[in-house]
N, C-alpha and C positions, 0 to 999 in steps of 0.2 A: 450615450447610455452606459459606455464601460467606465467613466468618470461616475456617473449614477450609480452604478452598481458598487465599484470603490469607495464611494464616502458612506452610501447605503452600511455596511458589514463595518468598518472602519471603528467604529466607537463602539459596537454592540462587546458585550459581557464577554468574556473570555479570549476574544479579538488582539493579538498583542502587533500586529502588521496583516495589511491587506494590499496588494497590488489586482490589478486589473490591466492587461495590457493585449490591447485589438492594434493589429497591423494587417493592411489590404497592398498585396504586391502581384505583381504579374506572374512570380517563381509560385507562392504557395497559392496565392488569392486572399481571403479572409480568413482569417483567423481572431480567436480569442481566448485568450490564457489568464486564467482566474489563480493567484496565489491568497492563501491563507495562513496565517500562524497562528498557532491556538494552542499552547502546549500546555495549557492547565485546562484548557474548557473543560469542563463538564459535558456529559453524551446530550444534555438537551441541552446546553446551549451551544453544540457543536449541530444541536437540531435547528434550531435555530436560525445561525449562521446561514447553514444551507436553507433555510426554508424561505430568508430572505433573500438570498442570493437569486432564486426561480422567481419569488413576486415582483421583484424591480427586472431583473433582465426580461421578464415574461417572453413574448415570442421575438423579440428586440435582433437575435443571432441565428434564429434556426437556420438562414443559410449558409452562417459560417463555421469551420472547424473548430470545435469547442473543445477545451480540456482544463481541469479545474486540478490544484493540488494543496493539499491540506495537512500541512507540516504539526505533529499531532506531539512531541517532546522538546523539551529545546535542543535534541541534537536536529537540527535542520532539513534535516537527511532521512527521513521516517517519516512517509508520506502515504497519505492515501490519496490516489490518482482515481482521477474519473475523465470520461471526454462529456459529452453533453447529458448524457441523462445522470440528473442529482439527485438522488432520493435521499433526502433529510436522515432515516431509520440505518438506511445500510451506511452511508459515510459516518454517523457516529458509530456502527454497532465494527466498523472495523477502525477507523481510530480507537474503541474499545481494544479490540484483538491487538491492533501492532502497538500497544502500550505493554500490555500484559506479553505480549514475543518478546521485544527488548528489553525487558528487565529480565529475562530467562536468559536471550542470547548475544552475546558480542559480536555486532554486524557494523560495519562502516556506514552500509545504508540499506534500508529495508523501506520497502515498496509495496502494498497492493495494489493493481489495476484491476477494476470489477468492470461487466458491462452487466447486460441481463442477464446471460446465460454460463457465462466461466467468469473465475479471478484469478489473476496471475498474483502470484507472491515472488518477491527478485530478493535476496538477501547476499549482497555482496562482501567479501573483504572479513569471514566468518573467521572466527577463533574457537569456538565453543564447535564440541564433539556433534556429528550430520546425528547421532541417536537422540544426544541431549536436543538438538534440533528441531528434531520431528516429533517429538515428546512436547515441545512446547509449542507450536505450530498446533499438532491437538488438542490444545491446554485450549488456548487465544483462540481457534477458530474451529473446531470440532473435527472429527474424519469423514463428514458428507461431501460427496462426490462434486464436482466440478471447481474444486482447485490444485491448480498447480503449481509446485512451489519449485523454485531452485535455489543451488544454495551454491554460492562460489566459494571453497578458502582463501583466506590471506595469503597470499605470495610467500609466506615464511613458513606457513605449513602444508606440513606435506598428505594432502586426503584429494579424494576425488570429487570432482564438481557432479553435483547429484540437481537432479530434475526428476520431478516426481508428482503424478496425479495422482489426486486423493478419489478415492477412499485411498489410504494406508494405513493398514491399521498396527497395534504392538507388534502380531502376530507375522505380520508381511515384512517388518523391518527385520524381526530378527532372522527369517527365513532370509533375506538381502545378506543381513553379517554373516550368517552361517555361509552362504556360498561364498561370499569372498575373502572368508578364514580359507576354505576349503583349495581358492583360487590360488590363494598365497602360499599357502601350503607348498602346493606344487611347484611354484613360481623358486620356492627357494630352497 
């Protein structure tokens, strides 16, 4: 079924690589890791995509550890992660969002992880300012509660690695700079 599921997605409209790769070992058990590249799709044929992904694999894995990733620019690295539940609406409506983040931010590599109830955002290897940041993070994905974003700098500059649940709103960030003007302040 994971060769099924591969040639399934494989030639569909905005599809530019598909892997599918199931391994059964005694270290993890069953596993199945769905890659996609889709760095021009369109949100519905990014619906697509996933919708057909659920209709071939249908209940085929439900006992194995599922996780899907959905490489959404041609930098590689800008991925919408999911583990088994796929909903067609949300993997494109954040392929939408981490499209609209990286053209705002210079990230080495940018991640969502959703399940039902939180999403994690990873934006590693950052150059662009944590305000300019968090400015476009509300742009791409609004300031409603249950995501978390972190934000690593590049090794070459010098800022704080910030982690942050949203809600955040303008008002909360600059209340953040104000104390840490205030912090430095002292500091020197």
């Amino acid at each position: 079924t994971a060769n099924q599921v591969q040639q399934a997605i494989k030639g569909m409209p905005g599809v530019q690589d598909a892997t599918v790769n199931y391994t059964n070992d005694g270290e993890r058990g069953a596993t199945v890791h769905i890659y996609v590249y889709l760095p021009d799709a369109a949100a519905k044929q990014i619906e697509d995509v996933v919708a057909r992904i659920n209709s071939v694999r249908g209940d085929a894995f439900k006992a194995f550890d599922q996780t899907a990733e959905f490489a959404v620019t041609t930098n590689r690295r800008v991925l919408v992660k999911r583990a088994a539940d796929l909903d067609p609406a949300s993997v494109a409506t954040d392929a939408t969002g981490l499209r609209g983040l990286t053209a705002a931010v210079q990230a080495a590599d940018t991640t969502i992880f959703r399940n039902n109830a939180t999403a994690d955002l990873k934006l590693n290897e950052v150059t662009t300012p944590a305000d300019d940041v968090f400015t476009a993070v509300r742009t791409a994905f609004g300031d409603g509660p249950h995501l978390d974003v972190d934000v690593s700098p590049a090794a070459n500059i010098t800022a704080p690695v910030w982690k942050v649940t949203f809600p955040f709103s303008t008002a909360d960030q600059q209340r953040v700079d104000q104390q840490l003007a205030r912090s430095e302040e002292h500091t020197s």
